[in-house]
N, C-alpha and C positions, 0 to 999 in steps of 0.2 A: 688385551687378552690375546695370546697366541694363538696360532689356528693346532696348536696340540692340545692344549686346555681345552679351548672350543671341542675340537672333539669328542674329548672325552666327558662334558657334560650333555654333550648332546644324545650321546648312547643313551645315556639313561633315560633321556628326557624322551625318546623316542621309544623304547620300553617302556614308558609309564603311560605312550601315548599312541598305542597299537590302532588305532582308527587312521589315522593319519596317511597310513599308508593301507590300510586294509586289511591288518595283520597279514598282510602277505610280504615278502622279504624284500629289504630295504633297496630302492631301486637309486639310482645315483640322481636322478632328479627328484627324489622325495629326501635323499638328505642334503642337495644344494637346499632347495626350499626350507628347513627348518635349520640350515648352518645360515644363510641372508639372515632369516628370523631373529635369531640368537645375535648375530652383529649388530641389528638394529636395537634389541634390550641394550645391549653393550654401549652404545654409541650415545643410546639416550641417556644413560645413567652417569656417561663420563660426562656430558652436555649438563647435566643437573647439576654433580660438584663440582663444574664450573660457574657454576651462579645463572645457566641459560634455564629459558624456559622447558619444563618436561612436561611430556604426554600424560596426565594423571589417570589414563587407566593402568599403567603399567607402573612395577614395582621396583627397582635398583637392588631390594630383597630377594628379587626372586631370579635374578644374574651377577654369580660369584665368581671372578679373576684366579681365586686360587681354589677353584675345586679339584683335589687333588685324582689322578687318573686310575682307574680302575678295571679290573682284571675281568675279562670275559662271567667269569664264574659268580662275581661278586655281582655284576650287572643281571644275571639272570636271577641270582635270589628274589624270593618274593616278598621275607624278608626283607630284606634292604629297597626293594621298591617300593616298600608298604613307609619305611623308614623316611625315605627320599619325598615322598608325596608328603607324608605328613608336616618333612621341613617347610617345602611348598608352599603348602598353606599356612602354615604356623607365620613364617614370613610376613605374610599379609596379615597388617594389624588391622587395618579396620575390614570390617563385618561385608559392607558395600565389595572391597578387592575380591573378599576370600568369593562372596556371590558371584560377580565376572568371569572371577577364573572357573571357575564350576561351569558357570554357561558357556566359556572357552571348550571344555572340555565335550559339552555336550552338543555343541554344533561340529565336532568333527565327531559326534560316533555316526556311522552308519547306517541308516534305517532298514529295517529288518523287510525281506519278501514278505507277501501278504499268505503263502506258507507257514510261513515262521509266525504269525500273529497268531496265534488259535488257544483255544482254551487248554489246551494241555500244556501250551509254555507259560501261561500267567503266572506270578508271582501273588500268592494273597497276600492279605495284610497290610499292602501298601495303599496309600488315598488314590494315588492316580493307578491308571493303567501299566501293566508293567512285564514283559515279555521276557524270556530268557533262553534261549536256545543251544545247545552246548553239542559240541562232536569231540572225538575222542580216538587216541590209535593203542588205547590199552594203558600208556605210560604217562602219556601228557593230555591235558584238558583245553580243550578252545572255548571260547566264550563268546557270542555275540549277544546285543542287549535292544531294548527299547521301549519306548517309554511315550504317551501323548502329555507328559507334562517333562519342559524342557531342565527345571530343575533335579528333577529323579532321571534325565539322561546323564544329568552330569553324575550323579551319585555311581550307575551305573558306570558310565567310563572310567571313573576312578578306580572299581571294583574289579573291571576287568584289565586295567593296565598293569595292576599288585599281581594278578592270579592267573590271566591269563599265559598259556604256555605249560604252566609250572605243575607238577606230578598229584595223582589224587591224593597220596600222603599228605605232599606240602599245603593244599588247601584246607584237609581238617588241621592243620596246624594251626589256624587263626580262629578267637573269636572276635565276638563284636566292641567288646571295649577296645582293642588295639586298634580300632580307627577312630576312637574317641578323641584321639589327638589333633584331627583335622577341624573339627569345630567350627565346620561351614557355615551354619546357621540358627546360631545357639545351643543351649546342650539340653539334654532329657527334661522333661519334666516342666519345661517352662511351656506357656500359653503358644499354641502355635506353632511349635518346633517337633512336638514330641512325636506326629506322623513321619517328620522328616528323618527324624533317627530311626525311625522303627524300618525304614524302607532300605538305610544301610543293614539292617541286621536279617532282615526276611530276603532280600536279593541274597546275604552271603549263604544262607540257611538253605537257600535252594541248592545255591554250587554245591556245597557240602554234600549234601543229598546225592545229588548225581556224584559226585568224589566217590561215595559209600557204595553206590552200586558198580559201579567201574572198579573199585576194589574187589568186590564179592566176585564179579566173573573172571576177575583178571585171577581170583586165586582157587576158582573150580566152584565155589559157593552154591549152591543151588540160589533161584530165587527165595526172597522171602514171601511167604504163602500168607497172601493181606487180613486182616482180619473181615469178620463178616460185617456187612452195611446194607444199608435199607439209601436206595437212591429216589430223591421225589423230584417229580418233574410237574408241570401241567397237561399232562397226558398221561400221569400216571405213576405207579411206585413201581420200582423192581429191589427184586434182593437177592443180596449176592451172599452165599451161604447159605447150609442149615440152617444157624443158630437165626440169620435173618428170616430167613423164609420162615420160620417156627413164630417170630413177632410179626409178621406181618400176614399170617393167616386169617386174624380177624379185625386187620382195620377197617376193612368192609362188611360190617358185620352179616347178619340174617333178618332183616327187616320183618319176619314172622317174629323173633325173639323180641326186636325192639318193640312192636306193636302191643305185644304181650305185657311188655314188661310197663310202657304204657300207661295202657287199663288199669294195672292195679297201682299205680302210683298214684291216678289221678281219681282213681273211684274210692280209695283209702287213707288220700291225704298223708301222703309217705314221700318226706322228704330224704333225700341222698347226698350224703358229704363222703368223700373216697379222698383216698389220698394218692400222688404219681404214679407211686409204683405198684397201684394194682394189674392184675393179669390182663394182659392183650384183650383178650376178649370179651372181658368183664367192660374195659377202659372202650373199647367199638363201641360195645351196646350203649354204653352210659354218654358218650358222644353224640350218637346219633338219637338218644332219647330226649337228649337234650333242646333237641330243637322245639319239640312238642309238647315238656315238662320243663318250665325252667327251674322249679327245684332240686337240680343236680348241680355238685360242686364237686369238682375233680382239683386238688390244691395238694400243698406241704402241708404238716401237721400244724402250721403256726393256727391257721385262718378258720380250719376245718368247724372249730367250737365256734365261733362268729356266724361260720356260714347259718350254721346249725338255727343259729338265735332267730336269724334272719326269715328262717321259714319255719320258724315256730310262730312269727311275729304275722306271717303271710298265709298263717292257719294251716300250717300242717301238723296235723294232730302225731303223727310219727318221724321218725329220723332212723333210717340206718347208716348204720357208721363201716364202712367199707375201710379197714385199717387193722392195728395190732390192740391189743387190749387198751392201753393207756392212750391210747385216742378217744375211742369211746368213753373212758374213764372222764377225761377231760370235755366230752362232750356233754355228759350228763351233769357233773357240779357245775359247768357251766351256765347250761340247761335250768340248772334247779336257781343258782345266784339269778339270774335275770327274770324268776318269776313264774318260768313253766315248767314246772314240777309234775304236771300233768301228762306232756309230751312225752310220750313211750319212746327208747332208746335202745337199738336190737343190733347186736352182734351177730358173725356172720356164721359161727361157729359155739358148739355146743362143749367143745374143748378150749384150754388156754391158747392165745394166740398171742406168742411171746414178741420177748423183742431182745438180741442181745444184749445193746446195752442198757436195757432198762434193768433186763438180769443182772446187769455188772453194778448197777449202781444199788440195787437192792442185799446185793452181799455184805458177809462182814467185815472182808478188807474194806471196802465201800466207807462204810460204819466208822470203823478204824481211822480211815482217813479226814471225814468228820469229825470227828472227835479231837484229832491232832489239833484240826483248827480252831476248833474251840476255845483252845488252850492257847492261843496264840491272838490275843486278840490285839488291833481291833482288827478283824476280821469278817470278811464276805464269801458266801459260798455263790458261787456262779453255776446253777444248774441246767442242762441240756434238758429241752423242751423233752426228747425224746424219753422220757423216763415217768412213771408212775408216781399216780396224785400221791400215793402212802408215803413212797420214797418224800417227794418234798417237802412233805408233812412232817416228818420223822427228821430229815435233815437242817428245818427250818426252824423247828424248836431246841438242836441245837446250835447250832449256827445262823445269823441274816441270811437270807438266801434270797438269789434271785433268778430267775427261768430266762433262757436264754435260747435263740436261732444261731444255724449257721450266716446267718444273714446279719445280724447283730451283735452277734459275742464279742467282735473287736472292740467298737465301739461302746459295749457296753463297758470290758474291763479298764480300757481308758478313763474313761467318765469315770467310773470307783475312782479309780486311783487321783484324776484330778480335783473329785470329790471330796476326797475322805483323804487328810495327812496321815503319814506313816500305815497305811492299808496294806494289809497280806490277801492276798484273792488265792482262793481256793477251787480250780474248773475241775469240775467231771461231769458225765464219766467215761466219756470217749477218749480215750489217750492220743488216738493220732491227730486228731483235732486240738487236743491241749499241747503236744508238742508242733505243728504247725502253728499255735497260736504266738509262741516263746521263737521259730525261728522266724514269722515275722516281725517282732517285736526287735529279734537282734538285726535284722535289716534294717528299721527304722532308724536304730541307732548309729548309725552308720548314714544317713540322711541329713540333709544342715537343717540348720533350728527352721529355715522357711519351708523347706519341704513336710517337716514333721508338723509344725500350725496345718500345713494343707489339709492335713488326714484327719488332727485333731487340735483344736486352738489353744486347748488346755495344756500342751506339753512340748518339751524339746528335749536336746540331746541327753539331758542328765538326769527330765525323769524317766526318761526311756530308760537309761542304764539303773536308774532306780527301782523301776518298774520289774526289770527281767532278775532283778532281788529279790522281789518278793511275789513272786508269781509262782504260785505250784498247782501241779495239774496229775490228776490219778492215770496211773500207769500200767491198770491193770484188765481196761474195758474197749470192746473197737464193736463197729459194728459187719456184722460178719460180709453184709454186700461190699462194700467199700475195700473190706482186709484184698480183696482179690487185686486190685492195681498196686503189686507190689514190685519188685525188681525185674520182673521177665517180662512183663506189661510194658514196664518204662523204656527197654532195651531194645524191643519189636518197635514201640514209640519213635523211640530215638534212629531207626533204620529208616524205617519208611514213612513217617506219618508226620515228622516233624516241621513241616511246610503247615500240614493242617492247622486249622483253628482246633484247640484244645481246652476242653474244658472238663471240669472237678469239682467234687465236691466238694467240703472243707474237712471230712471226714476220710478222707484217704490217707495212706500212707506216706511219710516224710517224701519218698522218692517220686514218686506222682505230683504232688505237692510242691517240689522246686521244678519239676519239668512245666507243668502250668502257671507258677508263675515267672518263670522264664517267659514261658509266651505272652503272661499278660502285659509287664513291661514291652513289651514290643507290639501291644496291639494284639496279638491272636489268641489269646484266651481269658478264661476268668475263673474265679477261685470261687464257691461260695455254695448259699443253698438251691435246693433244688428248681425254683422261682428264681433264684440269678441266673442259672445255665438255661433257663426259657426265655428270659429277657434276651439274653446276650446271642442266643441263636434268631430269637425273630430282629434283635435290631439290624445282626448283620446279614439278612437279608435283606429287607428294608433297604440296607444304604445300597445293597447290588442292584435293586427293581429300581432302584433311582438314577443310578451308572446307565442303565437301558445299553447293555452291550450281554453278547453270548457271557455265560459266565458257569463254574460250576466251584461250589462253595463246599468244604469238608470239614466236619466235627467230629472229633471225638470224644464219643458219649463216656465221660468220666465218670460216673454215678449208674443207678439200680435203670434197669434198661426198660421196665413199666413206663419211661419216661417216655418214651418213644412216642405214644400217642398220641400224649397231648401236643409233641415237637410235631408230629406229621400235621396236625389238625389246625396247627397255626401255621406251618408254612403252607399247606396246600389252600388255607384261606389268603394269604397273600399271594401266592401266586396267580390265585383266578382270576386277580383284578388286572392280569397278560390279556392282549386280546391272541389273536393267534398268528399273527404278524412280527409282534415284539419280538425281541432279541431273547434268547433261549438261557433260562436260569434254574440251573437242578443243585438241588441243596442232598448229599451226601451224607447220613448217619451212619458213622464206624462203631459198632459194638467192640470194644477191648476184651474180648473173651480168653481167658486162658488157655492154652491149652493143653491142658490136661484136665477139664473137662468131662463127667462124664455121667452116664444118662440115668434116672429115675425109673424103679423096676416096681415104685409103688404106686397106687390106685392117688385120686385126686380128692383132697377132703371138701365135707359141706355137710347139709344136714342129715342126720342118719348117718354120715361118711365115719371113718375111720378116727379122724382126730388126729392123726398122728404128726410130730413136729419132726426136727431135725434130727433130732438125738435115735428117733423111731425108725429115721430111711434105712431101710437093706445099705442102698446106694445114695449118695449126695445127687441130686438133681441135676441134669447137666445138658449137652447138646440136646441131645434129641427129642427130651422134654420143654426144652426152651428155656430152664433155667440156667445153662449158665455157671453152674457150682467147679469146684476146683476140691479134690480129693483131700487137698493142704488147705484146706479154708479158703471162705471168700466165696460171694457169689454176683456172678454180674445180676441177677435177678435176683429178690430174697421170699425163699421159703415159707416163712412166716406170712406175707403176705400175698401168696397164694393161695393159702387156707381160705381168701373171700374168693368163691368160685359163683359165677355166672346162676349155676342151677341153685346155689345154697341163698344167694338173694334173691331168685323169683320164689322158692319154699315159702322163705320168711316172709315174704310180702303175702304169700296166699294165707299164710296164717294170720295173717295180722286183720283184726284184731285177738288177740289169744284170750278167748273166751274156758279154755280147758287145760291153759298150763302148758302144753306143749311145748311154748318156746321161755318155756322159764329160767333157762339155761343158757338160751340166746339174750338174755336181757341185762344189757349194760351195769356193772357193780355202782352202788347208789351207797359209799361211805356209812356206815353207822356209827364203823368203830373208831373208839377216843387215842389221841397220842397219848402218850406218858405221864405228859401233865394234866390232861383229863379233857381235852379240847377236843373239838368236832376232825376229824383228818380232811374233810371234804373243806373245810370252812378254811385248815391251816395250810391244806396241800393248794387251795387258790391262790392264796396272799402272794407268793411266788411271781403267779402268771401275772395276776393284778400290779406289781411291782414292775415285771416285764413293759405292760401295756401301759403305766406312765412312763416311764423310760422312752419307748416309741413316739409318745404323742409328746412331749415337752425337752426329752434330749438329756433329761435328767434324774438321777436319782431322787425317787418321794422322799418325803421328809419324815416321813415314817421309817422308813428303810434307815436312811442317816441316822437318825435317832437311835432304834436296835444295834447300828454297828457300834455307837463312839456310847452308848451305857456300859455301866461299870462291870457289869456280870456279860455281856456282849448274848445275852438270848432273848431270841426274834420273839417268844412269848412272854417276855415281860410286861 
């Protein structure tokens, strides 16, 4: 090898390897030092095909004779350095090289002042500790990095040898598969590796980040104005914004209200099933009543009818159901199936207390598309829990039907479909959930037959493509909280927020939808129901109070913002187990409120109140009422379930027992009337849920259900 060649692989190698010298400019005894280096690869590698013995931490791969010489310009692409590193390692076939040279890498970076360590440069997402510090002169970006685990320094150094120098255009120019090629230490998805790729993709997502705002001022931008969050600490919550400060007025509640409310729970044997996203204040009281009544259940609508049973079973002679009509609904044939038909069941409102898409599924397109499948047999209708007993009654006599969560719908139509040969699934009636369900489905497909076993054992690549055949889903139902994380959401996301842990419902829109699961492949989010996004925020807390270092963790709340409460009341329970020494861990709630937003000019319903729903506002609900609503649809908070107001359940409780009729009107619908073919609808809108509930406990479709699909005439009342 000439010393002109040598040179000219050296440049690169010394660009790809900015620690080496400090990224500070190339001094003539830092490139003697890595021109000796390079002779001695050379010298070993000519000593090797000559049959002598070689160094076997070192590769003959990784020192090329004819690397052809290269022009200033070509050497500073990041591009072409990202190109260069990946030969690098591709070089080194076995697993053990590419490891070495990784930790080559990361004993020359740097370590960072204990300045630069702080919680504002942490990188989330990653297992280990992970620092990232960046300076800037408008045009070019610098990067220094650090890390207490020495393989994520090597990650690191690689990241900034590609990026470092190079303009904040050039850095959004990459994503994370273009490092895919390096394949340092197995790829996605296998046991053990898959933190390690998520730490390539969360370190570049930060550069990124900063890229974005270095662009915004470089081109006059104002800031982007963050959204509102609720910050919890062990010393306290603060909140940043109206919209926050509006949910966080009554997580402490009024201890006169709780007391109150108390007494009559416990002198009238009145039990309390609520569901997330009831109002702040309602969700304080029922918190803190809780410690001194344990008959309250604050849940998703799956659990709420169970709870119910539970403290019917533990003598409470009453049950308010704190929710939209078809909760209650569900609570009472529940109620009545399990024998307590006796137990009184009181709504919180004297008016209907809708639900969008319960509405949606109760229409005659709804009907319509029913019907379709009828005629298509064999055939299963996949019902969303959130929808009325009539509705599934009505649907299930013509079509199998079976009731479904956001927490199970995956799972369940897999199982159909590995259940039942040549099956067409019919989901409503939430469309953006039915089409989130079809583009996770074409992901799948696109997964190797062992990744696709992982999710479900039943299937692989072809009945996945088989599957997205015969999958239809109604297209003409959303639920109005959820419609709000639409394009203008995702693009404030996509500025600022995108480091955050993200999380959604499975009910949002397509665009929300791939931006969370983007995060979730990389570790920082999760897709699902309202009990997955409480999972997923108490476990990654959990694993920070276990780290035992300063930390501050950020979510955003993708789903109805009632959630809040019960997220504040779980993390400020794990926090208190700090003593006041411990290292400092504040968990951050970003409300994604629209903006454009705007405020409620009407009175708040309950009993004696007004009744009025959505269709009835002067104005949509919005900031300064705490809802949250968007003039275009959408609300981060929903309407409907504001109707259960704090004053309208102490009424009902003082009325209870209703000796004069009073709350006759409060009192949950109890079925009488027959489907079509002359059946009980309370008896036929169960089978559904019941069908649900083996499904959960066994993993499989009853044998009842299979029967109704593969009969000749394909109806569930046969």
């Amino acid at each position: 090898m000439d010393s002109t060649s040598l040179s000219a692989f050296s440049r690169p190698l010394l660009k790809r390897n900015p620690h080496v010298c400090s990224n500070q400019a190339l001094s003539a005894r830092c490139l003697a030092r890595q021109q000796r280096r390079l002779r001695y690869l050379a010298v070993e590698c000519l000593h090797r095909a000559s049959g002598g013995s070689a160094n076997s931490n070192l590769s003959c791969a990784a020192v090329a004779s004819d690397v052809p010489k290269l022009t200033s310009d070509e050497v500073s692409s990041p591009k072409l350095r990202l190109k260069q590193l990946v030969n690098e390692f591709v070089s080194l076939t076995e697993p053990l090289d590419r490891v070495k040279r990784l930790l080559e890498y990361a004993s020359s970076l740097p370590s960072l002042p204990a300045s630069d360590r702080v919680p504002s440069n942490r990188v989330m997402g990653c297992t280990a500790q992970v620092w990232l510090s960046v300076s800037t002169d408008g045009f070019t970006m610098k990067f220094s990095a650090d890390s207490d685990s020495e393989i994520t320094k090597g990650y690191c150094a690689c990241l900034i040898s590609v990026l470092d120098g190079s303009s904040p255009d050039e850095i959004l120019q990459f994503h994370p598969e273009d490092f895919s090629g390096l394949n340092v230490i197995g790829s996605a998805g296998k046991t053990g590796t898959q933190s390690r790729v998520n730490t390539w993709h969360n370190v570049l997502i930060s550069m990124q980040k900063r890229a974005k705002m270095v662009i915004a001022e470089r081109e006059g931008r104002s800031p982007v104005d963050p959204f509102p969050s609720l910050i919890i600490g062990r010393d306290g919550i603060r909140a940043q914004g109206s919209y926050a400060e509006a949910q966080a007025m009554f997580l402490s509640p009024d201890e006169s209200k709780v007391e109150d409310l108390v007494k009559l729970l416990k002198s009238k044997k009145i039990g309390i099933v609520a569901h997330f996203y009831m109002d702040p204040e309602v969700q304080g009281v029922l918190t803190a009543a809780k410690k001194h009544w344990p008959h309250i259940h604050i849940s998703d609508s799956l659990v709420m009818a169970d709870s119910a049973v539970r403290m019917a079973e533990a003598g409470c002679e009453f049950v308010a159901v704190l929710g939209v009509d078809f909760m209650s609904e569900n609570v009472r044939a529940i109620l009545d199936q399990a024998g307590f038909d006796k137990v009184g069941v009181y709504r919180m409102s004297d008016a209907q207390i809708g639900c969008s898409l319960a509405d949606a599924a109760s229409s005659e397109t709804y009907t319509e598309f029913i019907e379709t499948a009828s005629k298509i047999p064999p055939s299963l209708h996949v019902i969303y829990i959130n929808t009325s007993l009539e509705t599934k009654a009505m649907c299930h006599e013509l079509v199998p039907t079976i009731t479904c969560t956001s927490s199970n719908v995956v799972q369940t139509i897999l199982q159909a479909f590995a259940q039942v040969n040549d099956l067409n699934v019919f989901y409503g009636p939430d469309s953006y959930m039915g089409a989130n369900i079809a583009e996770l489905f074409q992901q799948m497909a696109n997964l190797s037959d062992e990744e696709i076993k992982e999710i479900h054992s039943g299937h692989d690549r072809n009945s996945i493509k088989s599957v997205l055949q015969r999958l239809h889903y109604y297209q003409e139902g959303n639920c109005i909280v959820h419609d709000i994380f639409g394009q203008e959401v995702v693009d404030k996301l996509k500025d600022i927020y995108l480091d955050a842990f993200l999380t959604a419902h499975f009910e949002v829109p397509g665009e929300m939808f791939a931006l969370a699961m983007e995060a979730k492949q990389r570790g920082m989010g999760v897709v699902g129901s309202t009990q997955n996004i409480l999972d997923f925020i108490k476990n990654r807390v959990k694993e920070a109070l276990e780290r035992n270092v300063d930390e501050h963790l950020q979510f955003v709340l993708g789903t109805e913002s009632g959630m809040i409460t019960s997220i504040v009341a779980t993390v400020c329970e794990l926090l208190s187990s700090q003593s006041s020494d411990s290292p400092k861990v504040e968990v951050e709630i970003v409300f994604p409120v629209s903006s454009d937003s705007v405020s409620d000019v009407n009175g708040s319903n309950g009993l004696n109140g007004s009744g009025s729903a959505v269709a009835g506002l002067g104005v949509v609900p919005g900031v300064a009422a705490g809802e949250g609503c968007s003039i275009h649809g959408g609300c981060a908070s929903c309407p409907y379930m504001k109707m259960n107001s704090l004053s309208a359940l102490l009424r009902v409780c003082q009325q209870i027992p209703d000796k004069t009729g009073i709350l006759s009107a409060y009192q949950a619908d109890r079925f009488t009337a027959k489907t079509p073919l002359g059946k009980s609808v309370a008896e036929i809108g169960c089978e559904p849920i019941l069908h649900m509930r083996h499904f959960q406990a066994t993993g499989k479709l009853p044998e009842k259900l299979v029967n109704q699909i593969c009969s000749n005439n394909g109806k569930a009342s046969s």
